[in-house]
N, C-alpha and C positions, 0 to 999 in steps of 0.2 A: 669336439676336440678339448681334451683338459689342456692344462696351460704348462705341463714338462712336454706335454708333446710339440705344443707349438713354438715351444722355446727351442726344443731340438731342432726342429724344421728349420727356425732361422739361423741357427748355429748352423745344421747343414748351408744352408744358402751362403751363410758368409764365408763358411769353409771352402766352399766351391772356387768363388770368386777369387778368393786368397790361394787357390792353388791353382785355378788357372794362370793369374799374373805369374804365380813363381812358375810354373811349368812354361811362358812364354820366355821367362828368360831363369833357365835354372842353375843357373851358378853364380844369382845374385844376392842370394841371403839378405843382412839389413842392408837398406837403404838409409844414406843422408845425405844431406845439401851440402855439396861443397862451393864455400866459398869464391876458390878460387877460379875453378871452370864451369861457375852458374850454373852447374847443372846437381838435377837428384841423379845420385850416383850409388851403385851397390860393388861392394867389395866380394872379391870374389874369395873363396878358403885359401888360392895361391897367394892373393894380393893385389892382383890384377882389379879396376875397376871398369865397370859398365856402365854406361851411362843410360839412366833410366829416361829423363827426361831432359834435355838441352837449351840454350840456346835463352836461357833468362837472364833479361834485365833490368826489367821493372822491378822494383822494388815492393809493389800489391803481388806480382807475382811469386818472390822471392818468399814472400811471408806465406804463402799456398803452400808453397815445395816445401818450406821447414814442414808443415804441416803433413805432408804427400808423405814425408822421408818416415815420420815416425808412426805412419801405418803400413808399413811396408809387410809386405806377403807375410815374410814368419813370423811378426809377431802380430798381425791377424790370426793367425794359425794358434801363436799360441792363447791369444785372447781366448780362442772357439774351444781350447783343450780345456783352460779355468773353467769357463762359463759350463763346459759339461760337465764336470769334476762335481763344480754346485748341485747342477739339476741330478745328477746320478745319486751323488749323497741322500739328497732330498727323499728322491725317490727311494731308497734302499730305507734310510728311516722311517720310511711313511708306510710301507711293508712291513717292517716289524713290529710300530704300532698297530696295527691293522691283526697282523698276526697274536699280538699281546695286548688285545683289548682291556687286560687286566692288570694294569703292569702297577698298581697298587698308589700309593702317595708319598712312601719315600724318597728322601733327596734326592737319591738317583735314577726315579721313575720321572719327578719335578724338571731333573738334569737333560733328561732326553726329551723332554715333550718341551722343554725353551728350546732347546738344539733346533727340534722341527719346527717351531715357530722362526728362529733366526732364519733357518735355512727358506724358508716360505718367504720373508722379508725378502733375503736374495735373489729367489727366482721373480718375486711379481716385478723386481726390481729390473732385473733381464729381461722379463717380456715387454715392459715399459716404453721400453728401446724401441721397441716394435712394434708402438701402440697406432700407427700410421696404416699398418698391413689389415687387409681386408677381416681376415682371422680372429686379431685381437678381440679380446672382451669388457667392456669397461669394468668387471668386476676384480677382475685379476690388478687395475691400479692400486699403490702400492697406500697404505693410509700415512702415510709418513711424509 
């Protein structure tokens, strides 16, 4: 497994997860902690709220839920659309170097082959995330 694959995988995996929760309750878009009725609450496109989670009053729990609120399904969702945005990039630069073995020493041959180095930084930087999964590879840690 190279390391755009296994970063896809986990992107799939988190994508899963984030759209099951929203598919368990789908007209609840962001969620946040409202104060007033302790609970993580998602608003709905009419206005209407849902209540994701209820019934808090501890105060260690209160500081979970801010927390719970701002990973909510979409933008897990949209975290997984960035995160692939990178590895796709990556991948499509790393193809036309490959293709243009020859692409010379001018600035803008210098311009694209930092691009692929940034963009490298980014992905070992994502897989990192996921350095706990059986998959990972110590080499793909990021030197930075």
């Amino acid at each position: 497994m190279i390391i755009t694959e296994f970063v896809l995988a986990r992107i799939a995996e988190d994508e899963a997860a984030a759209q099951a929760a929203l598919d368990y309750a789908p007209d609840s878009g962001l969620w946040e902690f409202d104060e007033d009725l302790e609970a993580i609450v998602a608003r709905t496109p009419t206005g209407d709220v849902v209540t994701v989670r209820g019934g808090i009053d501890i105060e260690e729990v209160r500081i979970d839920s801010r927390h719970m609120a701002r990973w909510s399904p979409v933008r897990a969702l949209a975290e997984c659309a960035a995160k692939r945005t990178i590895v796709e990039a990556f991948e499509e630069l790393g193809k036309f170097l490959t293709q243009s073995p020859d692409s010379g020493d001018g600035v803008e041959a210098t311009g694209v082959r930092d691009l692929f180095a940034g963009l490298m930084i980014a992905v070992k930087a994502h897989a990192e995330v996921y350095a706990d999964h059986s998959d990972y590879r110590a080499e793909w840690r990021s030197e930075a």
